[in-house]
C-alpha positions in Angstrom: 0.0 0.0 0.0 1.0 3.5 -0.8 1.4 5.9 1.6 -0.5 9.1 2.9 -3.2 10.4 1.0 -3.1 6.9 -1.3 -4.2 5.4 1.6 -6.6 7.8 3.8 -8.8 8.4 0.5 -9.2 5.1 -0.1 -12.9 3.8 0.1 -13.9 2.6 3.1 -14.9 -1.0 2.3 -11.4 -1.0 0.8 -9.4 -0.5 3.6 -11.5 -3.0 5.3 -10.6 -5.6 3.1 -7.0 -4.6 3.3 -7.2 -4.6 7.6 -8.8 -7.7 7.1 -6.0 -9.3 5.1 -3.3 -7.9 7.2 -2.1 -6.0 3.9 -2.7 -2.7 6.1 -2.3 -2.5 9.8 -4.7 0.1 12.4 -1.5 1.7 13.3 -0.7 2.6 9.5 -4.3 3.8 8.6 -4.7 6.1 11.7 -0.9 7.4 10.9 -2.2 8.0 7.3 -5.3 10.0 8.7 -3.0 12.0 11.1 -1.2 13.0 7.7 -4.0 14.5 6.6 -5.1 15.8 9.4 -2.2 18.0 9.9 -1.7 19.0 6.8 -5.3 20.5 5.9 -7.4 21.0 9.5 -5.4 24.2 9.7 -6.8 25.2 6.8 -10.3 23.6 6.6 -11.3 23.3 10.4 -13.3 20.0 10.3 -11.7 18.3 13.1 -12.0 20.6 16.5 -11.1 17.8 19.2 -8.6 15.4 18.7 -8.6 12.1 20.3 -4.8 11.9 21.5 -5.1 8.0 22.3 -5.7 7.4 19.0 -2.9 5.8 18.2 -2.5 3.9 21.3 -6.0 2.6 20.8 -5.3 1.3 17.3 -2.0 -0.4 18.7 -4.0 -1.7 20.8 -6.8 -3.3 18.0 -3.9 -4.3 16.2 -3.3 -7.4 19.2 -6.8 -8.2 18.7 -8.0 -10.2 15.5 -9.4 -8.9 12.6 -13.1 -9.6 12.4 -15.3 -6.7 13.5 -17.0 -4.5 10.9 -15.4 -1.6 11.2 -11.9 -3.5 12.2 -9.0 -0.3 12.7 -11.4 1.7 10.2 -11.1 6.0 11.9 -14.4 7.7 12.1 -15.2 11.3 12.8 -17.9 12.0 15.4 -19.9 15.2 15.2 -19.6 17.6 18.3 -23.3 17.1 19.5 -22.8 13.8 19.8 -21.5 12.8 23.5 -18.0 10.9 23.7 -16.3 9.2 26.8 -14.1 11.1 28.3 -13.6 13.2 24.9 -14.4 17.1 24.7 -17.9 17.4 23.3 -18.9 21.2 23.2 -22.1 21.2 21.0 -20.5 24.1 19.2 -21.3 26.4 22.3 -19.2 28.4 24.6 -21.2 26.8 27.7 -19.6 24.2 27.3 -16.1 24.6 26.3 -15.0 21.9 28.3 -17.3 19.9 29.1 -16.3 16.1 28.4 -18.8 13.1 28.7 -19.0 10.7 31.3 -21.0 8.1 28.7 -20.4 7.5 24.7 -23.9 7.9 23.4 -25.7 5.0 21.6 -24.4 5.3 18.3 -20.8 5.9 19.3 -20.9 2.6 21.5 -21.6 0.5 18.5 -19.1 1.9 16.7 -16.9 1.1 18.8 -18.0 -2.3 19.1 -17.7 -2.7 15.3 -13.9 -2.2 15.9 -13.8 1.8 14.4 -11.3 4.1 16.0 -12.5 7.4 17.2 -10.0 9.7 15.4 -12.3 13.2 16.7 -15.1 15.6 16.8 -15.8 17.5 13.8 -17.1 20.6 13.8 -20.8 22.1 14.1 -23.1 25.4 14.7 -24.3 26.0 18.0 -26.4 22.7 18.6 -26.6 21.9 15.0 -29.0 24.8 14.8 -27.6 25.9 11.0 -27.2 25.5 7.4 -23.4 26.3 7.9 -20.7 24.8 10.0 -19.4 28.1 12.3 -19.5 28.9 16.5 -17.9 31.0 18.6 -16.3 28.1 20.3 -13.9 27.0 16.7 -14.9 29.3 13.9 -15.8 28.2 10.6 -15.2 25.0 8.3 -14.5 25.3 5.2 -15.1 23.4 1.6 -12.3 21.3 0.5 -13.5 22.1 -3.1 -12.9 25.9 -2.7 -11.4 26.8 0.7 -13.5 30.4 0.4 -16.9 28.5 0.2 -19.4 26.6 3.1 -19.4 22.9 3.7 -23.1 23.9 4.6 -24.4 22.2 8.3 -24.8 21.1 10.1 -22.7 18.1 9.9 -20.2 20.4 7.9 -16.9 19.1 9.9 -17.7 15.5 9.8 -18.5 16.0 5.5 -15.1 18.0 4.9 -13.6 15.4 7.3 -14.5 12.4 5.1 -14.3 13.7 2.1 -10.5 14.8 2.3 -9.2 11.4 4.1 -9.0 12.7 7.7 -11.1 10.2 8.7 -13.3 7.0 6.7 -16.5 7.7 8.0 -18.4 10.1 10.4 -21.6 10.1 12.4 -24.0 13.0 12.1 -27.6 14.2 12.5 -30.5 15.5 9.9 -33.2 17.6 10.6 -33.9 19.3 7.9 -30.9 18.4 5.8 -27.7 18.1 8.0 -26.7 15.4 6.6 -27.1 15.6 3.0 -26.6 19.5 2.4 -22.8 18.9 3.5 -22.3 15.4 1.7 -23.7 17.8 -1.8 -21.8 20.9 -1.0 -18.1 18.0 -0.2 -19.0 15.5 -3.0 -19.6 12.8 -0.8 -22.5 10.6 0.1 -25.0 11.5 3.3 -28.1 9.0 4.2 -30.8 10.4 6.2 -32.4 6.8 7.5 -35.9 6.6 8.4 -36.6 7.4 12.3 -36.1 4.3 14.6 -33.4 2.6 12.4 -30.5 4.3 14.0 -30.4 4.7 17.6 -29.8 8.9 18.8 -30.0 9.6 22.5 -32.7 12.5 22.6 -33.2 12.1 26.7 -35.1 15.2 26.4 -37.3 14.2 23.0 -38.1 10.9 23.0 -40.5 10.4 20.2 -38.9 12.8 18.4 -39.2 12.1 14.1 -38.1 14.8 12.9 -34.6 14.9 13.7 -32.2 11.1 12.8 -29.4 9.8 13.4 -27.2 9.1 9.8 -23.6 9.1 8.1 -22.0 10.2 5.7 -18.7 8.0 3.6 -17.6 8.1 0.2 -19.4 5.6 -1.5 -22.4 4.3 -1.0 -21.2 0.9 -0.2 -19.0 2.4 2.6 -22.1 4.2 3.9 -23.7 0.5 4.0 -20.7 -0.8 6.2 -21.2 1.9 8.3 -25.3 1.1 8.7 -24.7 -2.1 9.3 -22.9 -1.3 12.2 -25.0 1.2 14.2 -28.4 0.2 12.9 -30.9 -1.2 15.2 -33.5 -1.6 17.9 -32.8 0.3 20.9 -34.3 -0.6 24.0 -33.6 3.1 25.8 -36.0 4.5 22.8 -40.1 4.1 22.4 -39.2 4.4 18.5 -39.5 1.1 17.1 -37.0 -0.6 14.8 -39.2 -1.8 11.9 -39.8 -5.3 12.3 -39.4 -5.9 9.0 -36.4 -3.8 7.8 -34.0 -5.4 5.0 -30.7 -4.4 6.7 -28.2 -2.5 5.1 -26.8 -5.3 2.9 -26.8 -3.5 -0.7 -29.1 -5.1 -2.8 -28.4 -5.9 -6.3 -30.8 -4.3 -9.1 -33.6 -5.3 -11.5 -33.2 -3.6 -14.9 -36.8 -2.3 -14.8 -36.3 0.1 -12.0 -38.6 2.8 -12.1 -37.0 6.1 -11.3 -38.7 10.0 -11.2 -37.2 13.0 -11.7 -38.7 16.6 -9.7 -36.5 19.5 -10.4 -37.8 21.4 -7.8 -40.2 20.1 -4.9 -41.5 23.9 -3.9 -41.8 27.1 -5.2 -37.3 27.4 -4.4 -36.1 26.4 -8.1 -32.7 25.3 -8.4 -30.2 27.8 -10.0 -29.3 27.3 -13.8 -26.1 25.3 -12.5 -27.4 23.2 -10.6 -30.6 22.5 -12.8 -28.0 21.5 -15.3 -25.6 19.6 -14.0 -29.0 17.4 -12.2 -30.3 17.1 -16.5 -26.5 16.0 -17.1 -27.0 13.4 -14.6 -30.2 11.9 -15.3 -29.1 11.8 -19.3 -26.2 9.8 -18.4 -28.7 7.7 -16.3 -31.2 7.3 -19.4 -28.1 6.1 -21.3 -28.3 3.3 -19.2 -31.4 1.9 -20.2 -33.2 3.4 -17.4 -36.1 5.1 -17.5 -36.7 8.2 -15.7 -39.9 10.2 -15.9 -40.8 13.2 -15.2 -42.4 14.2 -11.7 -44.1 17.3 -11.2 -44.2 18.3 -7.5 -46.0 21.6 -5.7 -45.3 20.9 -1.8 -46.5 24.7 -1.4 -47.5 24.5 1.7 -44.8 22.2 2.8 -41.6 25.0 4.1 -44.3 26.2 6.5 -45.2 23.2 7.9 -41.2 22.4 8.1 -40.7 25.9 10.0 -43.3 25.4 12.5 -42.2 21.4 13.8 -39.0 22.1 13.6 -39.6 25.4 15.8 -41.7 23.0 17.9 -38.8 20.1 18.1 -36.1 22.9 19.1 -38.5 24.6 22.0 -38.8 20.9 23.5 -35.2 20.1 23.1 -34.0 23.3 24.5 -36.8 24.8 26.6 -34.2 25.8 29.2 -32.5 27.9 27.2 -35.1 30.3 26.5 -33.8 33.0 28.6 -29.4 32.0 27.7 -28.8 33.8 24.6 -25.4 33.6 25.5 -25.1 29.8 25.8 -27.5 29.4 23.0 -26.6 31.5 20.4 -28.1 33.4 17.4 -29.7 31.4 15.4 -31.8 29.1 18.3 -32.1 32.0 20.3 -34.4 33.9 17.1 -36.0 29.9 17.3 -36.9 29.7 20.2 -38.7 33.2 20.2 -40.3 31.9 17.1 -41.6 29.2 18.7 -43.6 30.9 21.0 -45.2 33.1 18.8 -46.7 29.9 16.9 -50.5 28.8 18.3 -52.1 25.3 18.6 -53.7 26.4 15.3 -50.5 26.4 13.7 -49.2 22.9 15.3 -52.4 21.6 14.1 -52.3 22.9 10.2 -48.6 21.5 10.4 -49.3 18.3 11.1 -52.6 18.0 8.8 -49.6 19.3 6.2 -47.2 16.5 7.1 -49.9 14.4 6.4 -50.5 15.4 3.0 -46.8 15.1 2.0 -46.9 11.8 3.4 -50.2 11.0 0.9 -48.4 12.8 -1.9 -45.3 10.3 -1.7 -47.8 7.4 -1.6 -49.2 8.2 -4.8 -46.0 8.5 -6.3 -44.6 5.4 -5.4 -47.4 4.2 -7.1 -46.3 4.5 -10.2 -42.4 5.3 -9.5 -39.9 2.9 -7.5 -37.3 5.9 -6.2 -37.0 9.9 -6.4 -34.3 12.2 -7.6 -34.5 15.8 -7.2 -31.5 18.1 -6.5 -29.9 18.3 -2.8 -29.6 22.2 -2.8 -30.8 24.5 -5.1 -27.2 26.2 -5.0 -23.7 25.8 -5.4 -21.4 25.8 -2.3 -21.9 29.6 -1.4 -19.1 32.3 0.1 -18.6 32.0 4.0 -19.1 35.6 4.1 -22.3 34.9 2.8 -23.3 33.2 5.8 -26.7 31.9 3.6 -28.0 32.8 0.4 -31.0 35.7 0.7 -31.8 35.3 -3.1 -32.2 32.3 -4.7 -33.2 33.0 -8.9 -36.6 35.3 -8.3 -37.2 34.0 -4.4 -36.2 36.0 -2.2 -35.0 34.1 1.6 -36.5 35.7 4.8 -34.8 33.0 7.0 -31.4 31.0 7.1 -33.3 28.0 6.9 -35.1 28.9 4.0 -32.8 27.8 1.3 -32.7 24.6 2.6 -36.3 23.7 1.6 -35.5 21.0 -1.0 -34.1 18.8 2.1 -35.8 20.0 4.9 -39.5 19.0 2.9 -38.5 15.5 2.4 -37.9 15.2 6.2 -41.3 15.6 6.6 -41.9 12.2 4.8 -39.8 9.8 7.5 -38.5 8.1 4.0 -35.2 7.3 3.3 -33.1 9.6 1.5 -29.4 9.8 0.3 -27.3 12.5 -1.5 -25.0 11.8 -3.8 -22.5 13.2 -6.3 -24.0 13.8 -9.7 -21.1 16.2 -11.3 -19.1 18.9 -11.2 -20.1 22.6 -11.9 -18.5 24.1 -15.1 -16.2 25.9 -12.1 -15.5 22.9 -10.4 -17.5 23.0 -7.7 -20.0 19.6 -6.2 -23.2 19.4 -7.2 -25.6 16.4 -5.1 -28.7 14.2 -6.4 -31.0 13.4 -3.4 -32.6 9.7 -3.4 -36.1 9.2 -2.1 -37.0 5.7 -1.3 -40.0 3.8 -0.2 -40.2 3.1 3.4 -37.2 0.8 4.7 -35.7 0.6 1.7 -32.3 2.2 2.9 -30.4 -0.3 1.6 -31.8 0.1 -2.2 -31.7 4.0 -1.6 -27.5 3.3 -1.3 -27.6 0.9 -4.2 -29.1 3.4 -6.3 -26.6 6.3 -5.3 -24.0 3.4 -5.7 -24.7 3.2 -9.3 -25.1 7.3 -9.7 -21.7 7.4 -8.3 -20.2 4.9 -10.9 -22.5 6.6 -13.9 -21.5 10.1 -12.7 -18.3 10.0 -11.2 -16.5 13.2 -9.6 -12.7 13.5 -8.6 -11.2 14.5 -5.3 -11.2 17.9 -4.0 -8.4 19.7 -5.4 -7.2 20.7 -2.3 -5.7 17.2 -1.5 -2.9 17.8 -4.4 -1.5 19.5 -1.9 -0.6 15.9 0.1 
């Protein structure tokens, strides 16, 4: 095996093989990351906390044989998610040092599956943003164009995959945290349907809007990494689907039905994007698959979004209505927002949720999956902080641009974002997949084939390695 980047951008069910056949040891992969690490987190900021037993750790897997999953395989875990004895800040200045006594759920069975906890990326103040910046660490930044947004709000954990720091990374999706970062870094995100992967929510129990995912780069590493922290989860009320596939990537019939909405609201895609999505699902019809056209008008859909997720944030943070300072901006203006919402508006939400749910019925009726672009923009300036015009709609919110993910979380379907192409400047451009329920594992067979139809190269800023 080569050294350096050769080896840290590898795909992840590579190296496994490789650890597996003793061809690469823990103690050479984590090295390999490290490489990376300190060569670009100066730069791009994905990785805020280090884990300095890192090494020691994987010396230590390295006595043990090689059989788990995830066997010597580094993963990024986001900052909101807790870590044993590991700083975990949740991107605000409360908590500056604040580390864990327990490794939540999801971390636990990563650990079990043999991965290495190499750090905590980077994220906004309690995952509250379509960016990745805080007051505690600053900003991360796109590996694609060091002057543009990751996006959020699992921005470190993106940047920290897709440039080799680590081979996979946890993160959470509300209204696209997952798959915004995995468009804007080239990489692939899965938001999984609520109760397939445990998140420990003591305060939100039977929350469904907010889930647990990951993000790799491929598809198939993003099905390792399922297979590993999918499950039932005693400590939650939400219930594993009793009749769930797994996450074992399915092979495909040649009479897949696919559809094709360009825009799932009134927020159309720029011309860019629009066209570089077209690109895509031509190269797809070269294939011998058909792709029809789905028209789409969730009109009322952003509204309902903006009121549950205003409803999900006051019960998760109810005690911080009156600590701007620990809070922050963006949940601070939230959590006021909250309040002003009535009953009424709780109500209309939910009877709108509803309908989005019926839509989705009817068109996997006559469709077996969705595409429709991730964002409806490039990768945008940091000094942008979000787009406030997007073609002739003008943004009154930060989380407004994010409607053509944060609508589909509305559904409880599975959806992945994958790379389609590249921007005439060079810049990623993502394909979200909507699948039927439980049918995560076809969702990442799917993008796996997108991402073999449509491949992209590595961010430019690993020529630097």
């Amino acid at each position: 095996m080569c050294e350096g980047i050769d080896i840290a951008c590898l795909p992840a069910t590579t190296l496994q093989k490789a650890l597996r056949e003793r061809k690469l040891s823990p103690v050479e992969l984590v090295r390999a990351c490290l490489n990376v690490y300190e060569t670009l987190n100066p730069t791009l900021n994905a990785i805020v906390t280090l884990n300095d037993r890192v090494l020691e750790e994987a010396r230590v897997l390295e006595t043990k044989p090689p059989n788990s999953l995830l066997y010597g395989l580094p993963v990024g875990i986001k900052d909101t998610t807790d870590t044993h004895g590991l700083r975990t800040t949740y991107g605000s200045t409360a908590y500056r040092d604040h580390i864990p006594e327990r490794d939540a759920e999801i971390v636990v069975r990563l650990k079990a599956a043999g991965a290495l906890v190499l750090g905590k990326t980077n994220t906004p103040i309690f995952a509250v943003g379509g960016e990745t910046n805080n007051a505690v660490f600053g900003s991360t930044r796109n590996p694609w164009n060091a002057k543009r947004s990751p996006g959020g709000s699992t921005g470190g954990g993106a940047v920290a995959v897709a440039t080799g720091m680590v081979a996979l990374a946890d993160g959470t999706d509300l209204g696209g945290s997952l798959r915004m970062p995995a468009s804007f870094c080239g990489i692939v995100g899965l938001r999984p349907s609520p109760g397939i992967v445990p998140q420990d929510s003591a305060s939100f129990l039977w929350d469904r809007l907010s889930v647990a995912g990951g993000l790799g780069r491929t598809a198939e590493d993003l099905g390792l990494f399922m297979q590993a922290v999918a499950g039932p989860y005693d400590a939650s009320p939400l219930p594993y689907p009793a009749h769930h596939p797994g996450c074992v990537l399915p092979e495909f019939e040649a009479n897949m039905r696919l559809g094709y909405c360009e825009h799932l609201t009134a927020l159309e895609p720029t011309p860019v994007v629009a066209s570089t999505c077209h690109s895509a699902i031509n190269t797809i019809e070269s294939r011998g698959v058909s792709v029809k056209s789905v028209n789409l008008s969730l009109a009322n859909a952003p509204r309902a979004f903006a009121v549950l997720r205003a409803h999900h944030l006051l019960t998760l943070h109810r005690d911080r209505l009156n600590q701007p300072d620990a809070a922050g901006g963006n949940l601070t203006k939230n959590l006021s927002e909250a309040l002003n919402y009535s009953a009424l508006d709780l109500a209309d939400a939910e009877r709108i949720a509803d309908e989005v749910w019926r839509t989705f019925e009817r068109v996997f009726q006559k469709i077996d999956f969705l595409l429709t672009p991730t964002t409806a923009v490039l990768p945008f300036k940091l000094s942008e902080g979000y787009p406030r015009r997007i073609k002739n709609t003008e943004l009154s919110t930060y989380y407004d641009w994010f409607a053509p993910t944060s609508v589909l979380s509305l559904t409880g379907l599975p959806v992945a974002s994958v790379p389609c192409g590249l921007s005439p400047g060079g810049l990623p451009v993502g394909m979200q997949i909507v699948g039927k329920p439980r049918q995560e594992a076809a969702v990442l067979a799917l993008a796996s084939l997108v991402q073999e139809w449509c491949p992209i190269s590595l961010p430019p800023i690993l020529q630097q390695l």
